[in-house]
C-alpha positions in Angstrom: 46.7 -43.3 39.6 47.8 -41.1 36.7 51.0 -40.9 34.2 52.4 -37.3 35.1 55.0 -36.2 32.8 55.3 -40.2 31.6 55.5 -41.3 35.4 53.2 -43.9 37.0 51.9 -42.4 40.1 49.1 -44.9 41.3 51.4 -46.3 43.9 49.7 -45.8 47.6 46.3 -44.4 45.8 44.8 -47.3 47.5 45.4 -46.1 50.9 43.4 -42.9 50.7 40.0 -42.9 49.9 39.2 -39.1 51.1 40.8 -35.7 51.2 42.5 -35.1 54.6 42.0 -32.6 56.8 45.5 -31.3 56.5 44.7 -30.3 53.2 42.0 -27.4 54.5 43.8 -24.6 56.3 42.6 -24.7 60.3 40.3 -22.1 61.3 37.3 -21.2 64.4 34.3 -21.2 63.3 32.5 -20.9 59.7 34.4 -20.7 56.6 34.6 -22.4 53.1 33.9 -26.1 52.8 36.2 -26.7 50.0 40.1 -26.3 49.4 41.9 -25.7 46.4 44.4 -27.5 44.0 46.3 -25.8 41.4 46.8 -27.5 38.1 50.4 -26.6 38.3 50.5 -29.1 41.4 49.4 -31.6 38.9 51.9 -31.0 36.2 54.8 -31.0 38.5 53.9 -34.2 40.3 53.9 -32.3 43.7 50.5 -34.2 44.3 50.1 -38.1 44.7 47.9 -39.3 42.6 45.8 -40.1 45.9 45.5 -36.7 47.2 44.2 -35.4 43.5 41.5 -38.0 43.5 40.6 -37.4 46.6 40.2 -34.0 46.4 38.2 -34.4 43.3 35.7 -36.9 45.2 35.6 -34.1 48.0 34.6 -31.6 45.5 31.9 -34.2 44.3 30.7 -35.3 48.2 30.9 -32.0 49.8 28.3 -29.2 50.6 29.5 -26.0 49.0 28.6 -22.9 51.4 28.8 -19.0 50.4 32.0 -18.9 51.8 33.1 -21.4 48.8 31.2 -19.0 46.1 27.9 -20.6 46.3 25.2 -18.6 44.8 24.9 -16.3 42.4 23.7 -12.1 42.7 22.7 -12.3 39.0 19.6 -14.6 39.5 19.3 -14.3 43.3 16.4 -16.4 43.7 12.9 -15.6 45.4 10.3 -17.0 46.9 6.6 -17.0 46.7 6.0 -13.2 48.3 9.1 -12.3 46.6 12.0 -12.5 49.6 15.2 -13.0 48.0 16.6 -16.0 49.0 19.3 -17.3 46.9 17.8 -20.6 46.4 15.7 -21.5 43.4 14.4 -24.8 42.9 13.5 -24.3 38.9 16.4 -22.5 37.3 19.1 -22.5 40.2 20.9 -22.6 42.3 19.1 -25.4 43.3 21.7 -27.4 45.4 24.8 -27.6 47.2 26.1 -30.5 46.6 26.8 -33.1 43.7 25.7 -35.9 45.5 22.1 -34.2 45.7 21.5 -34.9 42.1 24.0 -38.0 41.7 24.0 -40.5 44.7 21.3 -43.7 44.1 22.8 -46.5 44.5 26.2 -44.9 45.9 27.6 -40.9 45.1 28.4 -40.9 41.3 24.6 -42.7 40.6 20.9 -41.0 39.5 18.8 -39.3 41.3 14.9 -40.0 42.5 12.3 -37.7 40.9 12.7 -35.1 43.7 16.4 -34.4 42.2 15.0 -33.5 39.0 16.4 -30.5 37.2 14.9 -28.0 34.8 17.4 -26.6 31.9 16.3 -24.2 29.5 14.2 -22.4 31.8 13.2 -18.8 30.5 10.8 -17.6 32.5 11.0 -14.6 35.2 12.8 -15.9 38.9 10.3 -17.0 40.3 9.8 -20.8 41.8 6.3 -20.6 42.0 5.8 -20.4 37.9 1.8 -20.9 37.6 3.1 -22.4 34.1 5.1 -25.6 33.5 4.3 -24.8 29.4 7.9 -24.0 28.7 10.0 -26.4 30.5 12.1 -29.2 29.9 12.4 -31.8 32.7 15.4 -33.9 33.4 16.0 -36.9 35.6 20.0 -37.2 36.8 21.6 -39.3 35.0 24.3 -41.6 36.5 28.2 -41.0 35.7 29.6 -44.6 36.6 31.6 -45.4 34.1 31.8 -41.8 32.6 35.8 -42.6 32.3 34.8 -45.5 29.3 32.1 -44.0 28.2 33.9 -40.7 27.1 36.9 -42.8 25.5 33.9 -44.2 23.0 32.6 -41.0 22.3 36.3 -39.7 21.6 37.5 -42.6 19.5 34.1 -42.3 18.0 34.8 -38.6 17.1 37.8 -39.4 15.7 36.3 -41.9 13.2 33.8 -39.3 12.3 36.1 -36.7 11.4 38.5 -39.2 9.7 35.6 -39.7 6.9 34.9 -35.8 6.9 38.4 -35.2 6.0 38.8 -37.8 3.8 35.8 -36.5 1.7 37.3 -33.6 1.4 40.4 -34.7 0.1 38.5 -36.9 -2.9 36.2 -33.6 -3.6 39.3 -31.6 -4.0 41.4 -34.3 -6.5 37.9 -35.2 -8.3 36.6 -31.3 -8.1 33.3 -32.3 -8.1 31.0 -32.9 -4.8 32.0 -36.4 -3.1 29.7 -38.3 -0.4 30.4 -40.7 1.8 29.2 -43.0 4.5 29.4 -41.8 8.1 30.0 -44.8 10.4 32.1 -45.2 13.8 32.3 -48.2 15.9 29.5 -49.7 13.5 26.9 -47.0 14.0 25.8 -45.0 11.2 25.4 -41.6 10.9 24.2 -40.8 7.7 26.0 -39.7 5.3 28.4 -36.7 4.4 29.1 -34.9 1.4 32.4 -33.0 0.8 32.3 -29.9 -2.5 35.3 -28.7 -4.4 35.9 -25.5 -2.4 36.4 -27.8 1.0 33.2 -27.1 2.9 30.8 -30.1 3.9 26.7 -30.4 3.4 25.9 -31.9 6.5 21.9 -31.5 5.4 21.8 -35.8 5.7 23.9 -36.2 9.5 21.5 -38.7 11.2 21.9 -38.3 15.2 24.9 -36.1 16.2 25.7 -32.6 15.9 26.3 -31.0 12.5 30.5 -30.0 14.1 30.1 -34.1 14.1 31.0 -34.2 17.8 29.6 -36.8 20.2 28.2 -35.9 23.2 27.2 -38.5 25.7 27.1 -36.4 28.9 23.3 -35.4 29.5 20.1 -37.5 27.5 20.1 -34.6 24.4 23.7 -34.7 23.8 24.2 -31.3 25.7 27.9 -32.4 27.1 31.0 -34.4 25.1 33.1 -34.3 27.8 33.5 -35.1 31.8 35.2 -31.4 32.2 32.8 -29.5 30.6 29.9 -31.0 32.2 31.9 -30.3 35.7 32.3 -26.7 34.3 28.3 -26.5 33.3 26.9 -28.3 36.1 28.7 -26.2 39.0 27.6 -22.7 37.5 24.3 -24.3 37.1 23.6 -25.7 40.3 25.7 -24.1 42.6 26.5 -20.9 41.0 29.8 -21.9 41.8 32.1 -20.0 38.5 34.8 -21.9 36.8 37.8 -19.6 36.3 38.4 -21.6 33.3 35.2 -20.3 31.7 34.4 -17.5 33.7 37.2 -15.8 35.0 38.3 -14.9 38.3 35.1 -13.4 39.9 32.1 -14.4 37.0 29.6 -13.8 39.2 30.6 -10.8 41.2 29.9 -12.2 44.5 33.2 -11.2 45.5 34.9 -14.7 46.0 37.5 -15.0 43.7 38.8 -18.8 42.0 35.3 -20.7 43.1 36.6 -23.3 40.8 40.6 -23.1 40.0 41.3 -25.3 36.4 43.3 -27.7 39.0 39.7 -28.4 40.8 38.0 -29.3 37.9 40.3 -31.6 36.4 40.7 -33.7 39.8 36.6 -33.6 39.9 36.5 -34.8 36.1 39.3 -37.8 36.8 37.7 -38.9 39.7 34.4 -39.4 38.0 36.6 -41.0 35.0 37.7 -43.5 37.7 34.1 -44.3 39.1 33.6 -48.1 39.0 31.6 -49.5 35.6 28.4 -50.8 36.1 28.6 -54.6 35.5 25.7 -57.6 34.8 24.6 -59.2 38.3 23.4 -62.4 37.8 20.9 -63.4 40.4 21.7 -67.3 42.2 18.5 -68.6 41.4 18.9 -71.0 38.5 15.5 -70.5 37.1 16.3 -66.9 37.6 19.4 -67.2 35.5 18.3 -69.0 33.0 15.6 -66.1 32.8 18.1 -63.7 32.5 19.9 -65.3 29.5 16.9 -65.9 27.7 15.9 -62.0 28.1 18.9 -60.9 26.5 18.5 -62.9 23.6 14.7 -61.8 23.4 15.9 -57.9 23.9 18.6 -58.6 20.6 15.5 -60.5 18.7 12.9 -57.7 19.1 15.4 -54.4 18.1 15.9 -53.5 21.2 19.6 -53.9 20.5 19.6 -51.9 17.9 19.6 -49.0 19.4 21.2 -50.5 22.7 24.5 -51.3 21.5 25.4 -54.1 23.8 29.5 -53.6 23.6 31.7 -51.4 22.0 35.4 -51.6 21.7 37.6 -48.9 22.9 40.9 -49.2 21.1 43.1 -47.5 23.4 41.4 -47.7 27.3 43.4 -44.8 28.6 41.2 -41.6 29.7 43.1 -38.2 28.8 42.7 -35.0 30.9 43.9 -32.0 29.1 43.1 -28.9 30.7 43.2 -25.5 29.2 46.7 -22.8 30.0 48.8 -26.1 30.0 50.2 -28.5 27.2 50.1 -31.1 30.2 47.9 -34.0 30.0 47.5 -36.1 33.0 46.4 -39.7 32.0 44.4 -42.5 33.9 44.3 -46.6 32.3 40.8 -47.1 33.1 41.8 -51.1 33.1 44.2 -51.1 35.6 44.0 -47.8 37.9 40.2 -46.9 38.3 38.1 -47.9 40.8 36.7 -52.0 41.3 34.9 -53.0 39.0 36.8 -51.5 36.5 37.2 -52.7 32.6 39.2 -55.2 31.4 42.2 -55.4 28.9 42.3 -57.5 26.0 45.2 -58.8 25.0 45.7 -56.4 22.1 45.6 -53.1 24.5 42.1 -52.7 23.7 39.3 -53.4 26.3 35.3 -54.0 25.7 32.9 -52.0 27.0 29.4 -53.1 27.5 27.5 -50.1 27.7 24.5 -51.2 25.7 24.1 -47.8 23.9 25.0 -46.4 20.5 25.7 -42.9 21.8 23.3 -41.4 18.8 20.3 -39.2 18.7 17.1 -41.3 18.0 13.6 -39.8 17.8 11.5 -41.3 20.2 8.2 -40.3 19.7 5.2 -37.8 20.5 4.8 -39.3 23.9 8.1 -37.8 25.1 8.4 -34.9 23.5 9.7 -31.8 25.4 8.7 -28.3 24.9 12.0 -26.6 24.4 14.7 -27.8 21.8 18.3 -27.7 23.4 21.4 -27.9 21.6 21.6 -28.6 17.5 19.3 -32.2 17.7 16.8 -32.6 15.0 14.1 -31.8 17.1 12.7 -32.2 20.7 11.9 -35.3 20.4 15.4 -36.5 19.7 17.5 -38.1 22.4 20.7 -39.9 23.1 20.4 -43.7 23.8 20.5 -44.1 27.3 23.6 -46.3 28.4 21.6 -49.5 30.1 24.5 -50.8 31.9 23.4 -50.1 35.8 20.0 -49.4 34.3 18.9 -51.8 37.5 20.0 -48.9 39.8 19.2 -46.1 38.3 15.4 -45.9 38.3 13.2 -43.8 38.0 13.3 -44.1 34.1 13.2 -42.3 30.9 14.8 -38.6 30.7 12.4 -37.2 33.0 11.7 -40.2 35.4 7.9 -40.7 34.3 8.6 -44.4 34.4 8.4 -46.0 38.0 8.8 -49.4 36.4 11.3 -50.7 33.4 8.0 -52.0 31.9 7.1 -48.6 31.7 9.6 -47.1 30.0 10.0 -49.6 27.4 6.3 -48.9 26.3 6.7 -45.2 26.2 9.2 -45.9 23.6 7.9 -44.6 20.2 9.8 -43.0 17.2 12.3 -44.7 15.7 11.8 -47.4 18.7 8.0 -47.7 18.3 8.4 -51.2 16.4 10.7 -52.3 19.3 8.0 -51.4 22.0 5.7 -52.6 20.0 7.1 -56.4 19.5 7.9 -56.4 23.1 3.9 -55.4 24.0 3.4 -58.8 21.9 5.6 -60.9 23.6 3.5 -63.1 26.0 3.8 -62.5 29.9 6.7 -65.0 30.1 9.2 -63.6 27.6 8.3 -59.8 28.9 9.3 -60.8 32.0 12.4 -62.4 31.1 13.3 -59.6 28.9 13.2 -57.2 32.4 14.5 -60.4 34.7 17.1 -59.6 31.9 17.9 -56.3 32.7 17.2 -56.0 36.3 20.7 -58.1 36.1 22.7 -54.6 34.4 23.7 -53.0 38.1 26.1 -50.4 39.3 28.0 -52.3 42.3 31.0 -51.1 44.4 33.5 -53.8 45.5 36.1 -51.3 46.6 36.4 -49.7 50.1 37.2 -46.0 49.1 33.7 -45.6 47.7 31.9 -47.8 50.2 31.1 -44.6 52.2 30.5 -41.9 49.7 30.1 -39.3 52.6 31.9 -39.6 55.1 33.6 -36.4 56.9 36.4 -34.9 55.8 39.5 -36.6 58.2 37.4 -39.9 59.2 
């Protein structure tokens, strides 16, 4: 599945499809859910490739228990008279497994309403809040194709900083302030300007962080990376403590190495290796026919605009660094991920359909929020959802107000509003075909090893 130290190790990864129970040391009665890799196991090729992504899709599936490190003593939870409980359904922990936020259609997917999460809380412990004033609301979002969709965001990065440097470099020969355009893959970014000492004015940055990082892991651009949203999610949720970020006991519920650095980089390659969501077309041919007629309505009225229907990845090879080691293990996301996985061009490259420009965009009053996470321009700025698998991944929008895809594309305001606004005009016909359109974007699994995301650890 992975290079290790140059090596190709995806022979016999497609014989396991979960962790063993060999792996878990045998004991009566109650104990931890979850074993342990080391990252050393993954440097020194002790593990098969198979037994790393399994383990990481047992970390995904898999309940965690207190015995694993689940909870956390510094916000114990309480109920409505009070009773500590450890469980708090507003600011966490709130879950204990990933699969209760991540499993519609299959375990790596969205979530229903019921799922939904609430970062940025700041009010006192206490789940029955009489006030809903100060939160932020989130709908799950899926990871399928997380693997391709970081790779864009990196080579994306690297664009980004290419110019910054580059400005730089004229500002310094010229010694007078230089500004340049900021564009990756096509998408601008406003523009950048460089001064004679070496620092930048970022003032006019249009729709990514002022460090001009891309991060396409959460709807505000909270996360840039599979790892880190592993890291931030299992605190979160579980109160489970990375040692990477936390150290050996964070939370002082004395169990030691909740997460070890070797768990989180099998749990961040095996959601890099989760199928990519891919365009079902129905077997109808006036349904077809619909379909193809959608998309070139959705293109005609802006909607692609914003929805960037394909981006290239130049080099389709996700990279795993992890933090103490100069080892990076390595997965070809065109020829060792899961089915359906992307394809290669015959220049190494491979095309990625993602229908998303991976920028900030405000998008209007009507979906506001009340609290402003992370450095975007204001709370009304969010990422462009990714609409491949949008079929599958309903309810819609960042908080999952829209039951329908009708919806959601009239809630669109902002920088969309003349978008939502042409599609309102279209007449019944073309709406529909614009929706027949993307009701064919699906997340599908045609390979065994995911068929049954849960199934019990041995079976």
């Amino acid at each position: 599945m992975f290079l290790l130290n140059r090596r190709s190790l995806s022979k016999g990864f497609v014989t396991a499809a979960v962790l063993s129970t060999s792996s878990l040391a045998f004991a009566i009665g109650e104990g931890p859910n979850h074993s342990h890799i080391e990252q050393a196991q993954i440097d020194n090729g002790s593990l098969k490739s198979a037994e790393i992504i399994a383990h990481g899709q047992a970390m995904f599936t898999t309940d965690f228990n207190r015995f694993d490190g689940h909870g956390d003593p510094g916000r114990p939870g309480v109920n409505g008279v009070g009773v500590a409980t450890g469980f708090n359904r507003i600011s966490g922990t709130d879950s204990v497994a990933c699969t209760a936020c991540h499993s519609k259609p299959f375990a790596g997917g969205a979530s229903d309403n019921a799922a939904n999460i609430f970062p940025g809380f700041n009010r006192p412990d206490n789940i029955d809040s009489p006030s809903f004033a100060g939160l932020n609301v989130k709908n799950s979002q899926s990871v399928f194709g997380g693997g391709a969709k970081q790779r864009v965001a990196e080579e994306m990065n690297a664009e980004l900083a290419a110019i910054a440097a580059e400005a730089i470099a004229f500002a310094a020969d010229a010694q007078a302030p230089v500004t340049l355009p900021l564009e990756a893959k096509g998408i601008s970014f406003g523009e950048i300007t460089a001064l004679p000492n070496g620092t930048l004015d970022t003032s006019a940055i249009e729709g990514v962080s002022q460090d001009l990082i891309i991060r396409p892991f959460n709807v505000v651009g909270a996360e840039p990376n599979l790892r880190s949203f592993v890291v931030g999610a299992m605190e979160q949720h579980f109160g489970i403590q990375a040692e990477e970020r936390f150290g050996i006991d964070g939370d002082g519920d004395g169990v030691e190495r909740e997460l070890t650095v070797g768990d989180v980089t099998a749990t961040a390659i095996f959601q890099a290796a989760l199928p990519i969501p891919t365009q079902v077309l129905p077997k109808e041919k006036a349904a077809r026919r619909a379909v193809f007629a959608g998309e070139k309505t959705f293109s005609q009225i802006g909607c692609a605009s914003c929805h960037t229907p394909e981006m290239t990845i130049e080099n389709p090879v996700f990279q795993q660094p992890a933090p103490g080691t100069d080892f990076v293990a390595t997965l070809d996301l065109t020829r060792e991920s899961f089915f359906p996985r992307l394809n290669r061009n015959r220049d190494g490259s491979a095309t990625v359909k993602i229908f998303s420009d991976l920028k900030r965009h405000d998008m209007g009053e009507a979906l506001e929020e009340p609290l402003l996470q992370v450095d975007r321009a204001s709370t009304r700025h969010f990422v462009t959802s990714a609409l491949w698998g949008v079929a599958s991944t309903g309810p819609w929008l960042h908080d999952g107000r829209a039951t329908t895809l009708t919806d959601a594309i009239l809630l669109h305001g902002g920088e969309a509003q003349a978008a939502s606004a042409a599609f309102e005009a279209l007449d019944a016909e073309e709406q529909a075909e614009v929706i027949e359109f993307l009701k064919s974007l699906q997340i599908v699994i045609r390979d065994p090893r995911l068929l049954i995301p849960n199934l019990p650890l041995g079976q």
